[in-house]
C-alpha positions as CSV (number, residue, x, y, z in Angstrom):
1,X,0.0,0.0,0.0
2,X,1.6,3.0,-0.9
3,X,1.8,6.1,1.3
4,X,-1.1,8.0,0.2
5,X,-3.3,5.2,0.4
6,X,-2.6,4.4,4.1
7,X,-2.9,8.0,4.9
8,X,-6.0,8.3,3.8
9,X,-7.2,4.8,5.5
10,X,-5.6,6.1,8.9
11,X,-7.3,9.5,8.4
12,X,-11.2,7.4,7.8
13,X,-10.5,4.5,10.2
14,X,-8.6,6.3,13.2
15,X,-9.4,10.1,12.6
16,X,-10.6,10.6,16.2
17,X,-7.4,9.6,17.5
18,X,-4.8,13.0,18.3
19,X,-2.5,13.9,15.7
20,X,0.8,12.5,17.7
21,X,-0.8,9.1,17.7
22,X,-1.3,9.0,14.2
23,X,2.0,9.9,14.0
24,X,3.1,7.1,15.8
25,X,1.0,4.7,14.1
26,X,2.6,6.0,10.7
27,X,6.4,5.4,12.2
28,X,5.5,2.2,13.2
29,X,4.1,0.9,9.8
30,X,6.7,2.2,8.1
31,X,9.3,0.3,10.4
32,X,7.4,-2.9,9.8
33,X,7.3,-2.7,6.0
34,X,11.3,-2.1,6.5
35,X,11.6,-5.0,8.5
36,X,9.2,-7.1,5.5
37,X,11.7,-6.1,2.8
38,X,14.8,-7.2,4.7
39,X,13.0,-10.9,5.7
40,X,12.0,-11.1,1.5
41,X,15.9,-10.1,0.9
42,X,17.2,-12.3,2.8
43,X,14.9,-15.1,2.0
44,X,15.5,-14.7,-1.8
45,X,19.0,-14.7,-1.2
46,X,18.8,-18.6,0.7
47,X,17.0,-19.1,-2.1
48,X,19.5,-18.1,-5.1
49,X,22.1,-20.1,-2.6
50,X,19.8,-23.1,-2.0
51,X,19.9,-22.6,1.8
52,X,16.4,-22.4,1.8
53,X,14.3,-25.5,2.9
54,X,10.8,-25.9,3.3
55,X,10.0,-29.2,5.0
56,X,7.1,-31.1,2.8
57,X,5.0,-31.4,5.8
58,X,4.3,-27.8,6.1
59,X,3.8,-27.3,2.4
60,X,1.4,-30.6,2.4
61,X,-0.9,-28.6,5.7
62,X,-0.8,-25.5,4.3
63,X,-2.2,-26.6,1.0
64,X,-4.7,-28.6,2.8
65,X,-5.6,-25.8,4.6
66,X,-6.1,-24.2,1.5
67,X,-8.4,-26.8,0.0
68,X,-10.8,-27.2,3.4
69,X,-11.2,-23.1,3.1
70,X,-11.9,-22.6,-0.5
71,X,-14.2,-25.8,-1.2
């Protein structure tokens, strides 16, 4: 979601709170979405490596998961 987007959401959804806890609320999402890039980084690079290794078992539930949800 870019930056204008979330602005307006924060503005509709949380409008009644004061302006320094919007504020807040803003730093904090933008420290998360940091924090996603770096885990995808460094996930596609154990990937490129082949250090990266799902185990079956959790690939098998999720997609069974998947299937029960979305019958």
């Amino acid at each position: 979601m870019d930056e204008k987007k979330l602005k307006k959401l924060i503005e509709e959804k949380l409008g009644h709170l004061k302006e320094e806890d919007i504020k807040k609320i803003e730093k904090y999402l933008s420290e998360e979405k940091k924090l996603r890039r770096q885990k995808i980084e460094k996930i596609k690079e154990m990937i490129e490596k082949g250090q990266y290794n799902v185990p079956p078992e959790k690939v098998a539930e999720k997609i069974l998961e998947y299937l029960k949800k979305n019958r």
